[in-house]
C-alpha positions in Angstrom: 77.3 -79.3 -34.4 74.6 -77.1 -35.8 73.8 -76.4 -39.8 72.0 -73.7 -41.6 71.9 -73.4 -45.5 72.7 -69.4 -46.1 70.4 -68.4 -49.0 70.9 -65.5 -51.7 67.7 -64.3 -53.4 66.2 -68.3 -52.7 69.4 -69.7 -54.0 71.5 -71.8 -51.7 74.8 -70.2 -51.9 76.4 -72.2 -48.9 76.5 -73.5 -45.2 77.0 -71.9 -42.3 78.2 -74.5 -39.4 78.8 -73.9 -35.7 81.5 -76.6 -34.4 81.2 -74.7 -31.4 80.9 -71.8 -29.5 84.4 -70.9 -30.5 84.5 -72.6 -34.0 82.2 -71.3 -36.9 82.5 -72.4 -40.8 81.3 -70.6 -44.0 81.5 -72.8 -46.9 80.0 -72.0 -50.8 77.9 -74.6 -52.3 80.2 -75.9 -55.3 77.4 -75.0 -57.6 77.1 -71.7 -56.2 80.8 -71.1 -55.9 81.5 -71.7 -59.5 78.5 -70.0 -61.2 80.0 -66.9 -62.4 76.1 -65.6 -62.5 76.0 -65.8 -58.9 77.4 -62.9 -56.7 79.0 -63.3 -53.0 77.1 -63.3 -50.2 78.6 -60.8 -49.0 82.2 -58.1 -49.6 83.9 -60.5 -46.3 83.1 -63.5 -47.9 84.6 -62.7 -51.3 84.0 -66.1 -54.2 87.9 -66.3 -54.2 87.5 -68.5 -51.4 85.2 -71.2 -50.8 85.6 -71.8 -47.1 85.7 -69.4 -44.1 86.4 -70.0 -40.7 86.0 -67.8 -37.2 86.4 -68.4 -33.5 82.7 -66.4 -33.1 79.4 -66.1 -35.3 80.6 -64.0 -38.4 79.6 -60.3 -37.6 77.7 -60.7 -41.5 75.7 -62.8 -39.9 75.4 -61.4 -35.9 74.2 -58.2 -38.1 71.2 -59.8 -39.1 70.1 -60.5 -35.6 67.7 -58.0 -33.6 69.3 -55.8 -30.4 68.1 -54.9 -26.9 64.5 -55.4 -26.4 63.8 -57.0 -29.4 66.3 -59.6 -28.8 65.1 -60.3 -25.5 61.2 -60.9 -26.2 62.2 -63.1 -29.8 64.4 -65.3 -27.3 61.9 -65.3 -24.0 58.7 -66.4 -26.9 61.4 -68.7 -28.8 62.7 -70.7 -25.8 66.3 -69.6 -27.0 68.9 -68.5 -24.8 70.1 -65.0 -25.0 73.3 -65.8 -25.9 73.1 -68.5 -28.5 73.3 -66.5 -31.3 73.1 -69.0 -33.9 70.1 -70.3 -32.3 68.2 -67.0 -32.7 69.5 -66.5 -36.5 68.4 -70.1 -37.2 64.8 -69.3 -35.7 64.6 -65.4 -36.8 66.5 -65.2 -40.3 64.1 -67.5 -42.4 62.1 -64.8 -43.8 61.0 -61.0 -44.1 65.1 -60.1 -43.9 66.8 -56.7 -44.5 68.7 -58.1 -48.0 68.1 -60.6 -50.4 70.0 -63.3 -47.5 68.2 -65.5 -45.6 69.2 -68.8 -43.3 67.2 -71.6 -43.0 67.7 -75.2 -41.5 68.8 -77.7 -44.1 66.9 -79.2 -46.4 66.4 -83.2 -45.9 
């Protein structure tokens, strides 16, 4: 099981957990999900729902990944297989994003 803490404008609005391959979890921070100040991430993950679940890597979050020849040289310089998608958005979504998301690892 893998972790990242989804941020909106440097306010943790939730985790985003891989099970698996096949098994992915959104879930709102409690704070976050019952500030009426703070918006959704996102229109798919709406705050009338605090928990989301997929068989693959939300397409909210594969969007924030890079493509084609980009891809390739971020995962030959990071190590990072080409198909571990969660392991490239945990290595390339930490700063300088299109948005006011970003994904970090957890905090200790």
């Amino acid at each position: 099981m893998r972790q990242l803490a989804v941020y909106r404008n440097n306010i943790l609005a939730g985790i985003l957990t891989e099970e698996s391959r096949q098994d992915y979890h959104f879930k709102y921070e409690d704070n976050y999900f019952l500030s009426s100040d703070c918006q959704p991430i996102s229109l798919t993950f709406p705050k009338i729902q605090q928990v989301f679940q997929s068989t693959f890597l939300f397409p909210f979050f594969y969007n924030m990944l890079s493509e084609g020849v980009n891809r390739k040289l971020q995962c030959l310089l990071l190590k990072i297989d080409e198909n571990d998608n969660f392991g490239l958005l945990a290595k390339t979504s930490q700063f300088d994003t299109i948005g006011a998301i970003t994904v970090r690892p957890l905090p200790l």
